[in-house]
N, C-alpha and C positions, 0 to 999 in steps of 0.2 A: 643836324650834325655836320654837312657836308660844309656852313660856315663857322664851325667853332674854332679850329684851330686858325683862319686867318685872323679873325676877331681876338683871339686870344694874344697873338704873335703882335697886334697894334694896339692892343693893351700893355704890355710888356716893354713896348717900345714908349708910350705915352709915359709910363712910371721910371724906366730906367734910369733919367737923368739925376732923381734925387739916389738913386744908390754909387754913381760914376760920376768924377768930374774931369775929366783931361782932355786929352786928344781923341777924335772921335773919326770914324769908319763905316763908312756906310755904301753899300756896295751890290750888286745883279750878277749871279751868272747860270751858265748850262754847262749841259753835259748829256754822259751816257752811264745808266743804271745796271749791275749785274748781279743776280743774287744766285747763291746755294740753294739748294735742296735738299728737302728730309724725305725719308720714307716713312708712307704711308703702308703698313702692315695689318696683312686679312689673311685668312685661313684660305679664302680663296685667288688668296694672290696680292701682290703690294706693286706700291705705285708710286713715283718719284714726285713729290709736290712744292712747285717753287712761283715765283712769280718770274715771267720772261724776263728778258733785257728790254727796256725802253729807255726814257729821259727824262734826266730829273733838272727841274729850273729853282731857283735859290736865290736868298734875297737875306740880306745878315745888316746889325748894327755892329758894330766894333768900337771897344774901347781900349786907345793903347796909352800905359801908364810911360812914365819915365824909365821905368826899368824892362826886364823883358821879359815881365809877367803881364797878359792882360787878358781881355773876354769879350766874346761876342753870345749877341742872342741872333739865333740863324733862323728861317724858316726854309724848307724845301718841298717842291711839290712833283712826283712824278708819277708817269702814265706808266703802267708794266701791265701785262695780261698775267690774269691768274692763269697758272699750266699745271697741268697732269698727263701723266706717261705712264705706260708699263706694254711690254712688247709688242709695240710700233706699233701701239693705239693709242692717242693723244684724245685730249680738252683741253678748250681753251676758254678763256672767259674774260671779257674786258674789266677793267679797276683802276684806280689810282691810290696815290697813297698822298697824305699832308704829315708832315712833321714839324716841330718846334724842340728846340735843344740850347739849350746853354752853354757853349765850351771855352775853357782855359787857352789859352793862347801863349804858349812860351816862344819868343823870336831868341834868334841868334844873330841877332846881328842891331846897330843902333839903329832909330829912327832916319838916321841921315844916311845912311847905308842905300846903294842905284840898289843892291839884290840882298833882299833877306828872307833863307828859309825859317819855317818854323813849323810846331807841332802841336797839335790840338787835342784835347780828350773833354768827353763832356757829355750830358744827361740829358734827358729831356723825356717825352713819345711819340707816338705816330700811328694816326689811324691810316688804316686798311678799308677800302671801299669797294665790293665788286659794283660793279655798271654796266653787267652787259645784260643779255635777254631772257629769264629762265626759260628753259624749254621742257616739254614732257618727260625727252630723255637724254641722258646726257652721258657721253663714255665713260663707262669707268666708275658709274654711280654707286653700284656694287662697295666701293672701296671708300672712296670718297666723292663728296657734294661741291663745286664751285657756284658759290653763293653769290647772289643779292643783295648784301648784309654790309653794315659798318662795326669795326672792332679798334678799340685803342689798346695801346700794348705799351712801355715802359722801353724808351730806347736807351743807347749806349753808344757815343760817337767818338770815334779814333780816329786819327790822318791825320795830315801834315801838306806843307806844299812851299812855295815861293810867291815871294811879292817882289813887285819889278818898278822903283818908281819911272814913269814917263812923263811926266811932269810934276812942275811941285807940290801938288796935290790932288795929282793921278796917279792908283796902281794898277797896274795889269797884274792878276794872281791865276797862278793855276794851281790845283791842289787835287789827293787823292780820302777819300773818306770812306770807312766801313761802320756804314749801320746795322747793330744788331738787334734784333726784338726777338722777345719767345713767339716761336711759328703761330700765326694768327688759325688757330683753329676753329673760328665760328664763321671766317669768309672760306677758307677753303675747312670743311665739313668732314670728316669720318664718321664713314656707313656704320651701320652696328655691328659689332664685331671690329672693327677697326681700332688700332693705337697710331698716333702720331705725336711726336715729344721734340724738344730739341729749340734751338734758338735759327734763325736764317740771319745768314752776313749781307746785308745789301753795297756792293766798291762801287763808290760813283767818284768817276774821273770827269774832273771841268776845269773849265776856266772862267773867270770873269772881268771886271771890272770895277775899282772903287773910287770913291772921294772920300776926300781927309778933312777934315775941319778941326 
């Protein structure tokens, strides 16, 4: 599992040219991940369950039409600890996450334009991977389990950002994106008797670098 979604992401890119024919985008960047949290609820008490902050790195194809509709297929890959809390008893659990999404690309502004913002929305998933070491016992087990486990989930990308040409076919972009999935419940686990429901928003703020062809 842990190579399907890159294999999947150079598949996508291998087929795309016969769906696109224009201006093309291709492009690297980083940044830093932050997500929400849901409560995890027990009779013997509930537990706030998210994945830390860490950083997410990013690798997109872009296609820009003539007009100021277009689309990119993105791949992002970032390192966050799985977390659980409930008063001022923590767990921690190493993890990453791979994503693949598709999104809409509307600019505001012409291709000839030094600065054009613009806005993104678009589809895709993203697996959930813990990576760290199970152990005997682990805080908070009671409520819920931070797993060993890979889970895929159904994503949903929003943001927006600016593109900066610094040469005639070089951008500098920085942009802000919120990924959301339904809370991956089989890497982080509820104990019996536990409920946990709800979607987690991941904002990862970056910057990159692209080439134009």
């Amino acid at each position: 599992m842990k190579h399907f979604l890159p294999v999947t992401f150079l598949t996508l890119l291998a087929i795309s040219p016969a769906a696109f024919a224009q201006r093309w985008e291709v492009g690297v960047g980083g940044g830093g991940s932050f997500y929400t949290s849901e409560t995890v609820t027990n009779p013997a008490g509930n537990a706030e369950a998210k994945l830390s902050n860490g950083f997410i790195l990013s690798a997109w194809l872009g296609n820009n039409s003539s007009g100021p509709l277009g689309g990119e297929f993105r791949y992002d890959y970032e390192q966050s600890n799985l977390s659980l809390s409930s008063n001022g008893t923590s767990a921690s659990f190493a993890a990453r996450t791979n994503a693949l999404h598709y999104d809409v690309v509307l600019r505001f502004a012409s291709h000839e334009a030094r600065v054009s913002p613009y806005v993104v929305a678009g589809a895709g998933f993203k697996q959930y991977s813990g990576t760290g070491t199970e152990q005997v016992f682990q805080p908070l087990s009671n409520i819920a389990l931070l797993t060993q486990t890979g889970q895929i989930e159904p994503l949903i990308s929003v943001g927006g950002g600016v593109k900066f040409q610094v040469a005639s076919n070089v951008l500098f972009r920085v942009e802000v994106h919120d990924f959301l999935t339904p809370f991956p419940d089989k890497v982080i686990a509820p104990a019996l008797g536990s409920k946990v429901g709800g979607w987690l928003s991941d904002f990862a703020a970056s910057a990159g670098i692209s080439f134009t062809f």
